[in-house]
ZAMARGU-4260 file (C-alpha; in steps of 0.2 Angstrom, whole numbers, plus 5000, padded with zeros to 4 digits):
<rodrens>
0) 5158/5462/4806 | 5155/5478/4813 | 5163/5481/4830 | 5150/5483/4844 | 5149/5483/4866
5) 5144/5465/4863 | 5159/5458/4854 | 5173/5468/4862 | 5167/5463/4879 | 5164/5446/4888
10) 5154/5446/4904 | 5169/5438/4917 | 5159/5437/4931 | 5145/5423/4921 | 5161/5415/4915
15) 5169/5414/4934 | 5148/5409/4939 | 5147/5396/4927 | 5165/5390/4931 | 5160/5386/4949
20) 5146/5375/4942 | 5156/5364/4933 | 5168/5364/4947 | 5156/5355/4959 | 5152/5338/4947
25) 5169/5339/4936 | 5165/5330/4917 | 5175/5316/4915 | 5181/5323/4901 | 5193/5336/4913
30) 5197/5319/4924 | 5206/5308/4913 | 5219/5314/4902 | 5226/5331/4905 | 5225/5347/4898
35) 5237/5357/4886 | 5234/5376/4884 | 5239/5381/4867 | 5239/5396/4857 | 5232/5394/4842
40) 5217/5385/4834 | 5229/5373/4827 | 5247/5367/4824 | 5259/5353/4826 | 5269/5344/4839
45) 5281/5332/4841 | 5280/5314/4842 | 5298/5303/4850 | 5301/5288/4844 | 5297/5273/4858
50) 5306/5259/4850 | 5322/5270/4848 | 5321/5277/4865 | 5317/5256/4871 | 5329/5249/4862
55) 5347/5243/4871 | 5360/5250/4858 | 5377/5251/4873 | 5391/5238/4867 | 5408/5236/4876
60) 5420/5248/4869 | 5437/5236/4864 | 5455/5248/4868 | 5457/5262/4853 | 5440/5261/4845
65) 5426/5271/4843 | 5409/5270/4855 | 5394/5262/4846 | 5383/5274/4838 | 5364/5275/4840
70) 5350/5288/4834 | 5334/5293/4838 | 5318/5299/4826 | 5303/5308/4828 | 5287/5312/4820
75) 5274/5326/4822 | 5256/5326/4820 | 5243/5342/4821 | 5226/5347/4832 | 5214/5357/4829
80) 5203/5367/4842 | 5185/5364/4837 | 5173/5377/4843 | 5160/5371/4852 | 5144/5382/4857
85) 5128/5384/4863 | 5115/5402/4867 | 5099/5404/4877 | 5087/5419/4871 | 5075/5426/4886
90) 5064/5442/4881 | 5063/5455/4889 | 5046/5454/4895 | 5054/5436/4904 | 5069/5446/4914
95) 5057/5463/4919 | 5042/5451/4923 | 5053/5436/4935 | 5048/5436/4955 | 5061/5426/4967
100) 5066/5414/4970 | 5070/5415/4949 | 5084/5420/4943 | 5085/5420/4922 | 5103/5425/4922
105) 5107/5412/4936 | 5096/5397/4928 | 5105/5401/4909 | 5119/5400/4918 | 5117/5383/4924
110) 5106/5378/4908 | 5122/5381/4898 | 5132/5373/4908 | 5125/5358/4913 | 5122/5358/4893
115) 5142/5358/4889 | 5147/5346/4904 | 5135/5334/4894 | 5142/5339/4878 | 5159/5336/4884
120) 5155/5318/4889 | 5147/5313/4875 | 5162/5318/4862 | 5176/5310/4875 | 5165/5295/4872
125) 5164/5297/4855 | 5183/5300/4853 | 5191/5288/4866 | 5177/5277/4873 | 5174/5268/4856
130) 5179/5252/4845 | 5192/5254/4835 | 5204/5265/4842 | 5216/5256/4854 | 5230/5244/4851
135) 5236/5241/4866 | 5231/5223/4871 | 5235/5206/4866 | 5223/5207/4850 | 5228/5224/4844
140) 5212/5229/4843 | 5199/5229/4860 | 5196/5215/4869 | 5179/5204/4870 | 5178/5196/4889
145) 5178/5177/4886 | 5167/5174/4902 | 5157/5189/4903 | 5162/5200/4920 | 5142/5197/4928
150) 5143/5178/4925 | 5149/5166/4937 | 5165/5159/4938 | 5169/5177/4928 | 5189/5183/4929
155) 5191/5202/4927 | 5208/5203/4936 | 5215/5189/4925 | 5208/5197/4910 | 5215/5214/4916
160) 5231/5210/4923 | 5235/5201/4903 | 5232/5217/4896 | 5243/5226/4907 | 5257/5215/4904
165) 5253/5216/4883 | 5254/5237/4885 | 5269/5233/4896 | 5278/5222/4882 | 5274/5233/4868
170) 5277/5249/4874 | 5287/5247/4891 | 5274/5254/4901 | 5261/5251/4913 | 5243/5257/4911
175) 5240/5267/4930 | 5222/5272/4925 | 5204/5260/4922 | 5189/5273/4916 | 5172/5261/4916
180) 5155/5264/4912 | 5142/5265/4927 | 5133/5248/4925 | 5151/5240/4923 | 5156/5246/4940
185) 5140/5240/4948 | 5145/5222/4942 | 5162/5223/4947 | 5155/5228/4965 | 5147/5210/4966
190) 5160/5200/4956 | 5168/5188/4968 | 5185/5187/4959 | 5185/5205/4969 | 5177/5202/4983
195) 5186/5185/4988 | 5203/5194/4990 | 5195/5206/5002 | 5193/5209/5023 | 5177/5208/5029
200) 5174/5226/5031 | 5182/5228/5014 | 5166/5215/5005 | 5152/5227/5015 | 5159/5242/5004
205) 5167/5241/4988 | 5175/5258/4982 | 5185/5262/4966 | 5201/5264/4977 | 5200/5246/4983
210) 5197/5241/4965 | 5213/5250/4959 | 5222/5244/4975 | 5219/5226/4969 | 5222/5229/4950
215) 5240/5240/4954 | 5234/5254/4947 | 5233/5273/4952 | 5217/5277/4949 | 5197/5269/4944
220) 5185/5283/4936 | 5168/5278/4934 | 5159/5288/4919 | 5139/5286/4924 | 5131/5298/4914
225) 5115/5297/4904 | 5108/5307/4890 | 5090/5310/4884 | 5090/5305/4864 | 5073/5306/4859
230) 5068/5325/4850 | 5064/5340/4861 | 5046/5339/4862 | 5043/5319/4858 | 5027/5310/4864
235) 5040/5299/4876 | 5056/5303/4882 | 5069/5291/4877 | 5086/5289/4888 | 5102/5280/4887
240) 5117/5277/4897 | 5134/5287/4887 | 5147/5274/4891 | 5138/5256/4892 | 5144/5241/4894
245) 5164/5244/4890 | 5180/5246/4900 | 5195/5256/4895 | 5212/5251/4903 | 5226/5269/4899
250) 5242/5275/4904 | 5241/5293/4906 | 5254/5307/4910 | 5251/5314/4927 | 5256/5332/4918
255) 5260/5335/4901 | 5278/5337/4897 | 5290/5333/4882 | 5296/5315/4880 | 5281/5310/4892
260) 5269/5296/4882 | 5250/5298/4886 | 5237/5290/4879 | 5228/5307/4875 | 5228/5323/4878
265) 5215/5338/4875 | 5219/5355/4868 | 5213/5368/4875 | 5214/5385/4864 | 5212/5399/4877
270) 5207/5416/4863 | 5215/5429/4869 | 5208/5441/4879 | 5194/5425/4881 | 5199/5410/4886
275) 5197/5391/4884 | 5178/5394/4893 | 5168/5407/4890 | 5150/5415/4895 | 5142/5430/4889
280) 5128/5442/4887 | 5123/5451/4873 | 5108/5461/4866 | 5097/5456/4852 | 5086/5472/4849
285) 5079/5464/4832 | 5070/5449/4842 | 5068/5462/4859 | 5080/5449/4867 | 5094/5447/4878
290) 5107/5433/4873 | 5117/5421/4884 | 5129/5410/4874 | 5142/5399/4880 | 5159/5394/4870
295) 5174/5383/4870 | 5186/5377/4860 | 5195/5360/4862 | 5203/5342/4853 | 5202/5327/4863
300) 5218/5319/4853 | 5224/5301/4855 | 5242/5302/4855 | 5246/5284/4859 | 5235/5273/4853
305) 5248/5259/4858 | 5246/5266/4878 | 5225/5259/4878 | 5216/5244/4878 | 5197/5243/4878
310) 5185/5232/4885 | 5169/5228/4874 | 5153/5221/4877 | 5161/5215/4894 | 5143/5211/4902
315) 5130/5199/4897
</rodrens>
């Protein structure tokens, strides 16, 4: 490829723009696990051993004889940054024709945005907010709600607390994070098994921090996004909620850091000279066109799978 203004260039200021948009309505995708920065598109990184670093090997020492001896392992897995990317093309005859209060620039800017935050949501679902990933619970695999958490008589903080106390026993640690779907979170505002351990004032107005206050845990993040999944230009446009009817229960790092267990992670590559985030302008002479295109590169990566437990089908 030839080298060219275009691709030796990237416009900061519609990066720094379209950053300020994401800021105001963060994906949930940025609010769960935390970030890690790396280098390159891919590589490997270590993974300590819980059972050796959980498992009691000091003895008594008898007079003249040797300490006992222990060991420790680890194992390494790899990421690997996948590009993600999308462009608008507006024509010339668009940008010199606009009257205010339009603005092209402005509006592609938050076209493309909005566009990645929604693409960002959908592939954390995809990657964490699924069946078959977790091993966390009592089962090993996800949990199915006996009693339904919008029937009567329903028990979500029994069916929680047993699944803290499984990650606990397995793994020596406590989940501090509960990430459910919109529709879950509007049950659980009505469940009485809530509401009965709750002041008067507390019952008019259930928030996420009383919820986490009753379960022990740091934090409840509700993920209540939609998408559109009928065809651009359909007869009818089809909709449906991204993360449904599920719960997911995680320990998570606070901050990333050797020897500290997290359920996941996502990699960020920041290209040099780039960054992890990126929105630029470019001509297209050949279609009488100016270009917008916005670009990022990440791996949402389950570390642990042992540190999660999901929730399925938790409504009737």
């Amino acid at each position: 490829m030839s080298i060219t203004h275009n691709n030796v260039h990237v416009n900061r200021p519609l990066s720094n723009l379209s950053i300020a948009y994401m800021s105001e309505d963060p994906s949930i995708a940025d609010r769960v696990f935390p970030k890690i920065p790396v280098k390159k598109q891919s590589d490997r990184y270590w993974i300590y051993s819980l059972a050796d670093f959980n498992r009691s090997n000091v003895a008594t020492r008898a007079p003249a004889t040797e300490s006992a001896g222990a060991t420790w392992a680890v194992s390494d897995d790899t990421y690997f940054c996948d590009p993600y990317a999308l462009h608008i093309d507006t024509p010339y005859e668009v940008e010199g024709n606009e009257d205010a209060p339009l603005d092209v620039d402005r509006d592609n800017v938050a076209f493309l945005t909005s566009q990645m935050k929604l693409k960002d949501d959908i592939q954390w679902a995809a990657d964490y907010f699924t069946t078959g990933i977790w091993t966390g619970g009592t089962t090993g695999t996800d949990i199915v709600p006996g009693t339904k958490w919008n029937a009567a008589n329903s028990t979500p903080i029994v069916d929680i607390r047993a699944q803290k106390r499984s990650m606990h026993t397995k793994v020596g640690r406590f989940p501090n994070t509960l990430v459910i779907g919109g529709i879950v979170w509007e049950a659980l505002q009505d469940n009485a098994d809530f509401l009965d351990r709750l002041s008067g004032d507390e019952r008019k107005l259930m928030t996420t921090d009383i919820l986490a206050r009753i379960l022990e845990i740091d934090r409840v993040i509700v993920a209540d996004m939609m998408q559109v999944t009928s065809a651009e230009g359909a007869a009818a446009t089809t909709t449906a909620e991204i993360f449904g009817e599920r719960a997911l229960l995680l320990h998570v790092a606070k901050r990333p850091g050797l020897r500290t267990p997290s359920a996941g992670y996502k990699f960020t590559w920041k290209v040099p000279r780039i960054g992890d985030m990126t929105i630029k302008k470019m001509d297209m002479p050949l279609k009488n066109a100016e270009r917008m295109e916005i670009q990022t590169f990440y791996d949402n990566k389950v570390v642990a799978a042992d540190l999660g437990v999901l929730f399925d089908n938790v409504l009737t």
